[in-house]
CHARMM internal coordinates of N, CA and C (Angstrom, degrees):
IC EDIT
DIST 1 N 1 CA 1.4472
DIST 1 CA 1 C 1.5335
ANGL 1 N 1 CA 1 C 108.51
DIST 1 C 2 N 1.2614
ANGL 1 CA 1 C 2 N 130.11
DIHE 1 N 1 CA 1 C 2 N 136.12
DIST 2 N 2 CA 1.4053
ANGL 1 C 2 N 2 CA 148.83
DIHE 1 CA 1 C 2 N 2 CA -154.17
DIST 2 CA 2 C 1.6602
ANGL 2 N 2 CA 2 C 95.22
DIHE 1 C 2 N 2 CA 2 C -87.67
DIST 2 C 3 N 1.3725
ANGL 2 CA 2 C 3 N 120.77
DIHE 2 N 2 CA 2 C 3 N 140.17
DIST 3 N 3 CA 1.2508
ANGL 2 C 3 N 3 CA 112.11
DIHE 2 CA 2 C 3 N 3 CA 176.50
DIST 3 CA 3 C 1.3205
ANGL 3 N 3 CA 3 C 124.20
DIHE 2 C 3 N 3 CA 3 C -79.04
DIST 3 C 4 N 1.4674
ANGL 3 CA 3 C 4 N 129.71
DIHE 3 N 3 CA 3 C 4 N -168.62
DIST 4 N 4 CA 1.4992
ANGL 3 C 4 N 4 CA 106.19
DIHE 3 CA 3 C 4 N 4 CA -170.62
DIST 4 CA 4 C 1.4696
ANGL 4 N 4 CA 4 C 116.67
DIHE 3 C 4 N 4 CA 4 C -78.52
DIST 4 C 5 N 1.2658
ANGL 4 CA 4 C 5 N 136.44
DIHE 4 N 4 CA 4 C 5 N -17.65
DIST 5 N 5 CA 1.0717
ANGL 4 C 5 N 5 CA 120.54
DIHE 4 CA 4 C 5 N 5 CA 160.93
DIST 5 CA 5 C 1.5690
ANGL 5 N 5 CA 5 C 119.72
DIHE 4 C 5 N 5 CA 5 C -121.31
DIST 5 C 6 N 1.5443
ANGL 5 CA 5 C 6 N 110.22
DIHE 5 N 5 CA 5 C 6 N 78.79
DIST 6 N 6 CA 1.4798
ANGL 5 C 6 N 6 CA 127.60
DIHE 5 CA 5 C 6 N 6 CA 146.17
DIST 6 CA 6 C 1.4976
ANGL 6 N 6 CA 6 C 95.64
DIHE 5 C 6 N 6 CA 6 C -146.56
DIST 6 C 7 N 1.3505
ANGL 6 CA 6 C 7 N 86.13
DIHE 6 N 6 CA 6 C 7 N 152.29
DIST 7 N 7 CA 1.7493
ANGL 6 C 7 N 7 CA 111.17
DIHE 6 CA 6 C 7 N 7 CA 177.11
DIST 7 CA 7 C 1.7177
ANGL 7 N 7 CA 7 C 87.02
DIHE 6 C 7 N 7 CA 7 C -67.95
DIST 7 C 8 N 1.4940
ANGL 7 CA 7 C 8 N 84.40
DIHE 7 N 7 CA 7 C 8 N 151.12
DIST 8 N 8 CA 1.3194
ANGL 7 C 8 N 8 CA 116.51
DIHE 7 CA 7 C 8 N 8 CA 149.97
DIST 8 CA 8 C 1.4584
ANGL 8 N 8 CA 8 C 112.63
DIHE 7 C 8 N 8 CA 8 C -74.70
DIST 8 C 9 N 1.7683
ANGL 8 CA 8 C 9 N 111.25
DIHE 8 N 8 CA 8 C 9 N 157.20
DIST 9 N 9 CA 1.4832
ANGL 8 C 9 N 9 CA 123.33
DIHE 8 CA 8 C 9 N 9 CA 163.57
DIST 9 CA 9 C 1.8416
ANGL 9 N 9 CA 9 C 118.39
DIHE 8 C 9 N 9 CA 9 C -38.84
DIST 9 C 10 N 1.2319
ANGL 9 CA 9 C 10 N 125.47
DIHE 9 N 9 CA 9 C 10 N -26.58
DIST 10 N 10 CA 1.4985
ANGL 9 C 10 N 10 CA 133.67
DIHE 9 CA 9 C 10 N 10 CA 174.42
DIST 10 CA 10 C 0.9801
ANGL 10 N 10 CA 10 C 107.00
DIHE 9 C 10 N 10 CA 10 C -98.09
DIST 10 C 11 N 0.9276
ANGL 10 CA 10 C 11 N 137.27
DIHE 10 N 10 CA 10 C 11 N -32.41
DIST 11 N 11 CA 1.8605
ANGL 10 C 11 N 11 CA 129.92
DIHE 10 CA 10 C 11 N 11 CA 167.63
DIST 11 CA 11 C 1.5441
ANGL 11 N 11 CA 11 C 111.95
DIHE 10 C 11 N 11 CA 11 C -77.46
DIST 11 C 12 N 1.3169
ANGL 11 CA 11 C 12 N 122.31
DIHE 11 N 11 CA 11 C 12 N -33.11
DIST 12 N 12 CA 1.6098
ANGL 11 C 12 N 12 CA 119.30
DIHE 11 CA 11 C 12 N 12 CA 151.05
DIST 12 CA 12 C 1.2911
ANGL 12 N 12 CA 12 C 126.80
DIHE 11 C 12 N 12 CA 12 C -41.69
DIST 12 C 13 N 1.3374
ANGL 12 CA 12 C 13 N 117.71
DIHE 12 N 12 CA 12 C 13 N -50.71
DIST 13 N 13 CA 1.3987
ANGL 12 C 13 N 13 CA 150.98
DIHE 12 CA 12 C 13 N 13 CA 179.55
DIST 13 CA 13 C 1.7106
ANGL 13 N 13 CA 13 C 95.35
DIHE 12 C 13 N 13 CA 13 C -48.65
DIST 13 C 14 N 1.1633
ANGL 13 CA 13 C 14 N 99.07
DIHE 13 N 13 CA 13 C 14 N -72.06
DIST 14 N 14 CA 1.7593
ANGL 13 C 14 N 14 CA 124.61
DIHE 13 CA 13 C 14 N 14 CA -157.60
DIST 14 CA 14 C 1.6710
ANGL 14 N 14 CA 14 C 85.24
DIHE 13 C 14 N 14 CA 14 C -50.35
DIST 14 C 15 N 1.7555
ANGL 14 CA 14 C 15 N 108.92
DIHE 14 N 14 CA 14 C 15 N -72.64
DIST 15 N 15 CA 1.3155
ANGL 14 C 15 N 15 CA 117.01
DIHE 14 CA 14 C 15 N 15 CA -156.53
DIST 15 CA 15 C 1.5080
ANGL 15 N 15 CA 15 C 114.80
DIHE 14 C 15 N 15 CA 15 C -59.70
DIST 15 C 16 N 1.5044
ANGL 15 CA 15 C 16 N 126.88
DIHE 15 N 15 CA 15 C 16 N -20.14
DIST 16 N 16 CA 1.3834
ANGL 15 C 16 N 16 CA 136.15
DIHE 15 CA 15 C 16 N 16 CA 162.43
DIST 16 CA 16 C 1.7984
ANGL 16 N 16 CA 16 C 109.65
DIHE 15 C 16 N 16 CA 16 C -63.77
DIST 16 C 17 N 1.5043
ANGL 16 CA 16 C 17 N 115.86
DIHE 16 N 16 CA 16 C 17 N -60.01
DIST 17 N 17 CA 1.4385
ANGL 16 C 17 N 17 CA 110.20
DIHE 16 CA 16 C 17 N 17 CA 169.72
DIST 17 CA 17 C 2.0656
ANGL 17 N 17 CA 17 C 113.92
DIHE 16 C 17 N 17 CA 17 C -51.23
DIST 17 C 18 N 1.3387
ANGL 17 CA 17 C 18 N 113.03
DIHE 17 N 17 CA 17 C 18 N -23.56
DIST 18 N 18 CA 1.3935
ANGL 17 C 18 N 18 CA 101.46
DIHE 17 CA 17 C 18 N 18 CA -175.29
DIST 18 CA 18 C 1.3499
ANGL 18 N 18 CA 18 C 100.67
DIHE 17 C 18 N 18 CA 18 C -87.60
DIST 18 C 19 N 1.3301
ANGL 18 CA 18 C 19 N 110.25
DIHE 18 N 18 CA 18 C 19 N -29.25
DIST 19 N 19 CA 2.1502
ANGL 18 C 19 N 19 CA 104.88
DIHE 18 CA 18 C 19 N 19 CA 169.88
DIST 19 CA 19 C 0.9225
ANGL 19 N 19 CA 19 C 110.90
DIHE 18 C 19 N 19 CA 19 C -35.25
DIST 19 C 20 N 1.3869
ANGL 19 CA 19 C 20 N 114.65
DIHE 19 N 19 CA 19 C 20 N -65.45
DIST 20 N 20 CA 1.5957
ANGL 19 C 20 N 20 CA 131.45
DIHE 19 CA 19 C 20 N 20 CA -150.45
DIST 20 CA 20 C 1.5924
ANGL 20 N 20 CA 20 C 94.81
DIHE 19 C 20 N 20 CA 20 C -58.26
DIST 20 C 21 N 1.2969
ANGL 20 CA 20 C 21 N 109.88
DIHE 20 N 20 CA 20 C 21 N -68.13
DIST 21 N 21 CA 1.7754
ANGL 20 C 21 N 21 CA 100.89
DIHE 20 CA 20 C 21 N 21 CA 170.51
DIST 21 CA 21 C 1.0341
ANGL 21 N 21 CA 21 C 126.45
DIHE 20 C 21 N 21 CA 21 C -27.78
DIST 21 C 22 N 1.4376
ANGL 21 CA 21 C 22 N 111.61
DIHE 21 N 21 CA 21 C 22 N -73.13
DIST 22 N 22 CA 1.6395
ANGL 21 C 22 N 22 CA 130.04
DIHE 21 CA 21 C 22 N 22 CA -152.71
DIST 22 CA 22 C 1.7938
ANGL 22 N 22 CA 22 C 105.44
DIHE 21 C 22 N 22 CA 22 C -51.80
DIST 22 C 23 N 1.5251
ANGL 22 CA 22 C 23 N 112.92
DIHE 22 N 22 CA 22 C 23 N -16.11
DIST 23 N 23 CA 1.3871
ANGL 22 C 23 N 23 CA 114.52
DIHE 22 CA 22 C 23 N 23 CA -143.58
DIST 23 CA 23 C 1.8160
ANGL 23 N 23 CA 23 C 83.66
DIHE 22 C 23 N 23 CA 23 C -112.26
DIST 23 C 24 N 1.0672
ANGL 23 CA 23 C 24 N 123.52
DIHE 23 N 23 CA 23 C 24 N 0.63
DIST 24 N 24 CA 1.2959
ANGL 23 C 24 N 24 CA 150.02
DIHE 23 CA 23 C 24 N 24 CA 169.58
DIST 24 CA 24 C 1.5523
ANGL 24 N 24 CA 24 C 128.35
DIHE 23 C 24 N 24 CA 24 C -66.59
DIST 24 C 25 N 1.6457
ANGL 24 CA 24 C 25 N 94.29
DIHE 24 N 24 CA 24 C 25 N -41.34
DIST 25 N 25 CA 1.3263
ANGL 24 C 25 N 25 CA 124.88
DIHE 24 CA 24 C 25 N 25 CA -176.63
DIST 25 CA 25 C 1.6408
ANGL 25 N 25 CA 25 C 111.54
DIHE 24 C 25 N 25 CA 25 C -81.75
DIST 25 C 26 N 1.7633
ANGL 25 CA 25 C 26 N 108.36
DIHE 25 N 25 CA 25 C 26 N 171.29
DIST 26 N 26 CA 1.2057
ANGL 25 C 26 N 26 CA 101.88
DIHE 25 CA 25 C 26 N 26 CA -173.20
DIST 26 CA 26 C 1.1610
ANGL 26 N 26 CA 26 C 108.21
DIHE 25 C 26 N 26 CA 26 C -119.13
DIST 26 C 27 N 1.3183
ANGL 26 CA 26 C 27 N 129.49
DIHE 26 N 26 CA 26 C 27 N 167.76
DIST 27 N 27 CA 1.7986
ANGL 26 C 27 N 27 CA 113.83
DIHE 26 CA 26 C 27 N 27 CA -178.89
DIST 27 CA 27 C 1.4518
ANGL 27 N 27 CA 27 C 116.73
DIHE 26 C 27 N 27 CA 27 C -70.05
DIST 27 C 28 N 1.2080
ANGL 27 CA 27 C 28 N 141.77
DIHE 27 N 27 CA 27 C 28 N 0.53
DIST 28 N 28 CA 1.6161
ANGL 27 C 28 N 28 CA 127.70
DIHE 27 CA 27 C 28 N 28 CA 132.91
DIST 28 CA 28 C 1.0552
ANGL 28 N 28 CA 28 C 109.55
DIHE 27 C 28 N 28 CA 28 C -65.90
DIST 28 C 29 N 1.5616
ANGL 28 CA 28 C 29 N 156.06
DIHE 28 N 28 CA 28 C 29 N -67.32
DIST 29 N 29 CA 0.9298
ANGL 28 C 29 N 29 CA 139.50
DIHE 28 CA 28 C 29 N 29 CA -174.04
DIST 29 CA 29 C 1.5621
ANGL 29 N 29 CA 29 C 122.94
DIHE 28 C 29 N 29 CA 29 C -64.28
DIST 29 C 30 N 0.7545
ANGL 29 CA 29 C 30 N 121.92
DIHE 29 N 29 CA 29 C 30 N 3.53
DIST 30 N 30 CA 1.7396
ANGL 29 C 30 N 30 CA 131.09
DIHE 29 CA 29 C 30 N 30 CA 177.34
DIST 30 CA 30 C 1.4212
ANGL 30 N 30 CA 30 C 96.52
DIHE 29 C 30 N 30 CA 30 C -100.99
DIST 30 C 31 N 1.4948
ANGL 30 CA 30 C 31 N 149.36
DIHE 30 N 30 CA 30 C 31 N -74.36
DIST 31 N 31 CA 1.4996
ANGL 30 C 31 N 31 CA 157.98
DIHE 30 CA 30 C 31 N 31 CA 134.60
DIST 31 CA 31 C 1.7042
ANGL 31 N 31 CA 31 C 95.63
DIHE 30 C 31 N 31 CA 31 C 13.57
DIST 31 C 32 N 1.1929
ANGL 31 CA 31 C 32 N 117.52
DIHE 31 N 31 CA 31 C 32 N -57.63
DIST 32 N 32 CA 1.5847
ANGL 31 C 32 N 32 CA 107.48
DIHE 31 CA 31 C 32 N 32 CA -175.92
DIST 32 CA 32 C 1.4961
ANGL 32 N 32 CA 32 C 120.79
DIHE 31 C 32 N 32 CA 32 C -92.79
DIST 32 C 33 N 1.1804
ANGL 32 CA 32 C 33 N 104.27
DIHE 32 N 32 CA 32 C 33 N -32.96
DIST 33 N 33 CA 1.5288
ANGL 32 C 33 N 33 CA 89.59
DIHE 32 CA 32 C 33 N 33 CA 171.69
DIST 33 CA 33 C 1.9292
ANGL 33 N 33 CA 33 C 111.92
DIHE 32 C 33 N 33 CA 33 C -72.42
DIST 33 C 34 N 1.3030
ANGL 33 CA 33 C 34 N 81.58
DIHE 33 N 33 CA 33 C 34 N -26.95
DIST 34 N 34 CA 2.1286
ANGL 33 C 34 N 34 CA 71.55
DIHE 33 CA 33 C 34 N 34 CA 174.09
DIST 34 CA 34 C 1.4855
ANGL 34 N 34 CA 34 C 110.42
DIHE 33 C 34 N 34 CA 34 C -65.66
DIST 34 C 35 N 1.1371
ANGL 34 CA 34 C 35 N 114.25
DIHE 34 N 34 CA 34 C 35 N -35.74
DIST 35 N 35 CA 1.5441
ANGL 34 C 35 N 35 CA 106.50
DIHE 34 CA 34 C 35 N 35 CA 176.50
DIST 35 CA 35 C 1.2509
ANGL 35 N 35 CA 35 C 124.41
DIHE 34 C 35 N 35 CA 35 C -64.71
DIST 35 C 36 N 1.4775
ANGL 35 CA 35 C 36 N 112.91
DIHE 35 N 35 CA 35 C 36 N -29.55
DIST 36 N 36 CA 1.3282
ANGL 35 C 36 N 36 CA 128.05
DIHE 35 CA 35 C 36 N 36 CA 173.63
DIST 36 CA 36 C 1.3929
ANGL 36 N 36 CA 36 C 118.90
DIHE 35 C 36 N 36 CA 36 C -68.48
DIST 36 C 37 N 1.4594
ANGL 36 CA 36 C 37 N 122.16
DIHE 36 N 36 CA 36 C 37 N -48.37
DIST 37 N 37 CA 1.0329
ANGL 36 C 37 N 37 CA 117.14
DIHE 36 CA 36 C 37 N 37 CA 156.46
DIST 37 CA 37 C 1.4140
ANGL 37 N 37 CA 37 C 139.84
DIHE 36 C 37 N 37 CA 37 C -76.03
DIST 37 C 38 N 1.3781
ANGL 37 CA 37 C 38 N 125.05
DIHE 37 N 37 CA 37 C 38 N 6.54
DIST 38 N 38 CA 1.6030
ANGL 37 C 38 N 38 CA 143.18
DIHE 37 CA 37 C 38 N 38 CA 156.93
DIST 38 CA 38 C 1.1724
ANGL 38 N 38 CA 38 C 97.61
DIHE 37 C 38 N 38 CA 38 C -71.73
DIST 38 C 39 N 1.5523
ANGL 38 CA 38 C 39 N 122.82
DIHE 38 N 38 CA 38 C 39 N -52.11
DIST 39 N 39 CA 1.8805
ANGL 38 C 39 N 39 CA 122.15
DIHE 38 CA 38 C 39 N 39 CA -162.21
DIST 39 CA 39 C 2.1245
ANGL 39 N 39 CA 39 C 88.56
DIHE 38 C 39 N 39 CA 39 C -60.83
DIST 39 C 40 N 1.3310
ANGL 39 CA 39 C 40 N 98.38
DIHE 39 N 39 CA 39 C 40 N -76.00
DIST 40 N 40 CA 1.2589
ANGL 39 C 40 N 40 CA 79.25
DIHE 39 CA 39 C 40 N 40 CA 178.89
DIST 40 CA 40 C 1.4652
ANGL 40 N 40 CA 40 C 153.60
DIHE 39 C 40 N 40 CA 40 C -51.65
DIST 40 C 41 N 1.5839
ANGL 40 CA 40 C 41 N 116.72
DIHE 40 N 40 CA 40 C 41 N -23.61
DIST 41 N 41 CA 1.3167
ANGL 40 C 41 N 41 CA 126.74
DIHE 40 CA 40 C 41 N 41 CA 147.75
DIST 41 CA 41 C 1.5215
ANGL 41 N 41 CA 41 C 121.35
DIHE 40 C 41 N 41 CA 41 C -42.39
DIST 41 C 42 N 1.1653
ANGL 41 CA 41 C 42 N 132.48
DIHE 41 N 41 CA 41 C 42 N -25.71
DIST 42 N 42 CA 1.2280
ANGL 41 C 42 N 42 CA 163.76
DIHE 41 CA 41 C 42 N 42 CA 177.02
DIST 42 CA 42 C 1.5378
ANGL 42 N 42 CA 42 C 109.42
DIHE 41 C 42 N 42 CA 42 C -55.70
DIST 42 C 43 N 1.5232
ANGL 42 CA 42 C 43 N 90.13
DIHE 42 N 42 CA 42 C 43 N -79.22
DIST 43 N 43 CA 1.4018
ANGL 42 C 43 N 43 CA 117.25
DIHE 42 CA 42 C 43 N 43 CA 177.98
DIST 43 CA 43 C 1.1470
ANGL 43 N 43 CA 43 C 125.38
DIHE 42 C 43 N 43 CA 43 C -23.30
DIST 43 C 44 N 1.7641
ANGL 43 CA 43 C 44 N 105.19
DIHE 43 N 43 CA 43 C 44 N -65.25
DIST 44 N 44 CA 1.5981
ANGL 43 C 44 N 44 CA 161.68
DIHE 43 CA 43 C 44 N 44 CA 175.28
DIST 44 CA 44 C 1.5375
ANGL 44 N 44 CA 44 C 89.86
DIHE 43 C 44 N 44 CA 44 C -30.00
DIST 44 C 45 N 1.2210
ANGL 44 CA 44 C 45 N 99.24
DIHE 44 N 44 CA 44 C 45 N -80.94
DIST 45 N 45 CA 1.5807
ANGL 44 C 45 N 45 CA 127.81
DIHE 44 CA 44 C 45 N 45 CA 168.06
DIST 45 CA 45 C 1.3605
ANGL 45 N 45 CA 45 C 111.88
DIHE 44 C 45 N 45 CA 45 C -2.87
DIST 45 C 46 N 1.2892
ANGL 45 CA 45 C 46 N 90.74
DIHE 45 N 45 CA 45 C 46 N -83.99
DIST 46 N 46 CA 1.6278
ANGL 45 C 46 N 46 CA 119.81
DIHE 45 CA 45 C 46 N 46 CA -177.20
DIST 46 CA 46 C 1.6835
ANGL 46 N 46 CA 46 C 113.77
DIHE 45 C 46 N 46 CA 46 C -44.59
DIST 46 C 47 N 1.3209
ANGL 46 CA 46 C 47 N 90.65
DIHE 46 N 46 CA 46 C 47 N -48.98
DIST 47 N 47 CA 1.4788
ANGL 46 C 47 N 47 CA 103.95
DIHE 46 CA 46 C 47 N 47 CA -179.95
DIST 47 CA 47 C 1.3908
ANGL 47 N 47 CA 47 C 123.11
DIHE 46 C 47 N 47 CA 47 C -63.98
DIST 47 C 48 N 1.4894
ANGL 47 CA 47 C 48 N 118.72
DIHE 47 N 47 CA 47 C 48 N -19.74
DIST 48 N 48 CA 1.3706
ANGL 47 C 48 N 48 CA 143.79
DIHE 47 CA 47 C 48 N 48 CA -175.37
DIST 48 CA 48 C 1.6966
ANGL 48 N 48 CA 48 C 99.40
DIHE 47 C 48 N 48 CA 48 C -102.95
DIST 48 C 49 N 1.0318
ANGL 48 CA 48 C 49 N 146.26
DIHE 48 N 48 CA 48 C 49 N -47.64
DIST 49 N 49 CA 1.4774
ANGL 48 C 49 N 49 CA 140.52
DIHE 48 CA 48 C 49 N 49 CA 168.76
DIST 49 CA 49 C 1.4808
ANGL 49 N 49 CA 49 C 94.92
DIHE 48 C 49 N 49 CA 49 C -61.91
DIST 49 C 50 N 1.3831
ANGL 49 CA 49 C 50 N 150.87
DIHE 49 N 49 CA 49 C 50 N -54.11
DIST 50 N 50 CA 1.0870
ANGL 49 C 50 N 50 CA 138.20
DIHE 49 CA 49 C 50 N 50 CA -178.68
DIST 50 CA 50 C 1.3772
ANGL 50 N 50 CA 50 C 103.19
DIHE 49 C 50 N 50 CA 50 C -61.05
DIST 50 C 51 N 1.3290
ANGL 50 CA 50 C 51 N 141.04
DIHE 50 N 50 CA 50 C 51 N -97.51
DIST 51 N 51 CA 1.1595
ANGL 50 C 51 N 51 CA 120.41
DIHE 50 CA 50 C 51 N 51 CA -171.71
DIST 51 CA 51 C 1.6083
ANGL 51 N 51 CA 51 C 132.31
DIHE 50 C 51 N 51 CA 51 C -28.61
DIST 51 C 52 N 1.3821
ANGL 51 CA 51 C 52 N 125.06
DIHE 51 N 51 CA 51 C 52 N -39.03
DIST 52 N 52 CA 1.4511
ANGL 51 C 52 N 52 CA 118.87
DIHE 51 CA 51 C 52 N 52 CA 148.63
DIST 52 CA 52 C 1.3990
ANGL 52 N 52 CA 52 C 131.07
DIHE 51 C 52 N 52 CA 52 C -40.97
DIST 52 C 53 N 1.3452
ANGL 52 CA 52 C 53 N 106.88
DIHE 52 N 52 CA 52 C 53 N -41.29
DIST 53 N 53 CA 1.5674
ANGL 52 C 53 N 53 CA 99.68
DIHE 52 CA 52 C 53 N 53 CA -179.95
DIST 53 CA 53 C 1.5295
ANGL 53 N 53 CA 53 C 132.52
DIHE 52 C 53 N 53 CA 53 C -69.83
DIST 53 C 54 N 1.8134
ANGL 53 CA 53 C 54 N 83.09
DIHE 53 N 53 CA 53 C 54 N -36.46
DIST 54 N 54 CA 1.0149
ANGL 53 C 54 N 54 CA 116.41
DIHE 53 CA 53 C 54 N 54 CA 165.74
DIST 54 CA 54 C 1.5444
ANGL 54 N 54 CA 54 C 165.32
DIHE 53 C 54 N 54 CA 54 C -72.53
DIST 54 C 55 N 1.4650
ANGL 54 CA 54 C 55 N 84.39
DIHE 54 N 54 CA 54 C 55 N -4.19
DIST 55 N 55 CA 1.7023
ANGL 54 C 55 N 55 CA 115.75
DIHE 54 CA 54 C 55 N 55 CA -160.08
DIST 55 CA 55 C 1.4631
ANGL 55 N 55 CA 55 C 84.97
DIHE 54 C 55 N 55 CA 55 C -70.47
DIST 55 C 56 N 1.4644
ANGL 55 CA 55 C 56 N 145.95
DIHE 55 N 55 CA 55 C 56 N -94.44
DIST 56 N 56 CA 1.4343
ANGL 55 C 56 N 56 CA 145.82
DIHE 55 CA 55 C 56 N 56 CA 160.92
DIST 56 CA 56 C 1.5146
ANGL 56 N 56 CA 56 C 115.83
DIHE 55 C 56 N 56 CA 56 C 31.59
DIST 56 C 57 N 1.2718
ANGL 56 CA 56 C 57 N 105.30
DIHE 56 N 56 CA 56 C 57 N -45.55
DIST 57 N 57 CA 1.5733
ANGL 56 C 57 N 57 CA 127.52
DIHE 56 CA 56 C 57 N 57 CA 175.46
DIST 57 CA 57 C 1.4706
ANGL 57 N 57 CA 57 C 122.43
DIHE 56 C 57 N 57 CA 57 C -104.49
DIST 57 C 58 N 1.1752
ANGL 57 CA 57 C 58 N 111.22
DIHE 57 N 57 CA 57 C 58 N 2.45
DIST 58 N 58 CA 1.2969
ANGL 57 C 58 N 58 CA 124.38
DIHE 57 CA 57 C 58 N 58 CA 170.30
DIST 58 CA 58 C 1.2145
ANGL 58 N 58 CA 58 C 127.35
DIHE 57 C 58 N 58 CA 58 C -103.65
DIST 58 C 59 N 1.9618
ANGL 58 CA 58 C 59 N 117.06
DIHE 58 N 58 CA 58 C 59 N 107.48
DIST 59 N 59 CA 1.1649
ANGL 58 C 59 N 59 CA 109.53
DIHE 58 CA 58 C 59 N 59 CA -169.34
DIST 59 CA 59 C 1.6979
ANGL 59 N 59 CA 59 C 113.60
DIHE 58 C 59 N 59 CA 59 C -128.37
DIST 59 C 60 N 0.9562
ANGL 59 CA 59 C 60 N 113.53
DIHE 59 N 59 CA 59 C 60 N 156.98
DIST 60 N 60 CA 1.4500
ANGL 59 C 60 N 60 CA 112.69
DIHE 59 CA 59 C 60 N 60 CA -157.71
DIST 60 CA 60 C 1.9215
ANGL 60 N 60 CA 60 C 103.92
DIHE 59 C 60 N 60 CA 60 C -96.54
DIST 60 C 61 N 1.3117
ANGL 60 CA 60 C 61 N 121.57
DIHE 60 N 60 CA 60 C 61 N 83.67
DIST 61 N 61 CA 1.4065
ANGL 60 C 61 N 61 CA 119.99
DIHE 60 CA 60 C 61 N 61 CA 163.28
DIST 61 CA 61 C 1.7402
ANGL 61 N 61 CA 61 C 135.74
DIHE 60 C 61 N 61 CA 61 C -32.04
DIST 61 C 62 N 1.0298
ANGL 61 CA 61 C 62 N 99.49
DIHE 61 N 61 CA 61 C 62 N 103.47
DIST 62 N 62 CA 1.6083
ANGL 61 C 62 N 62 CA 104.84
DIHE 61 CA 61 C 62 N 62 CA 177.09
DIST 62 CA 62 C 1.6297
ANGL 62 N 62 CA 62 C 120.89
DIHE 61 C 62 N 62 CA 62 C -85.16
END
COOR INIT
IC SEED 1 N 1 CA 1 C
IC BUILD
C-alpha cells in the first residue's frame, strides 16, 4: 500500500491518460482548466477544514 502521499498504481494510470490529453491542449485552454482545477482544489480544502472542525458536531442519524 502506497504511502500517503504517492499515488497509487490507478492514479498513475489515470494521471498518464490525463498527460496524453492535457499536452493536446492549447495555452488558453491549459490557463483555464488550471484555474478550474485550483478553484476546485480550494473547495476540497474548505470542505476538509470544515469537516475537521467540525467532526465533534457531527453525528451520524439512525
Amino acid at each position: 500500500m502506497p504511502m500517503q502521499n504517492e499515488l497509487t498504481l490507478e492514479q498513475e494510470f489515470k494521471l498518464a491518460v490525463y498527460a496524453k490529453k492535457i499536452k493536446k491542449l492549447n495555452i488558453a485552454q491549459s490557463q483555464f482548466y488550471l484555474i478550474e482545477i485550483l478553484k476546485q482544489m480550494m473547495i476540497k480544502d474548505n470542505m476538509i477544514r470544515y469537516v475537521i472542525k467540525n467532526i465533534g458536531n457531527l453525528r451520524i442519524k439512525e
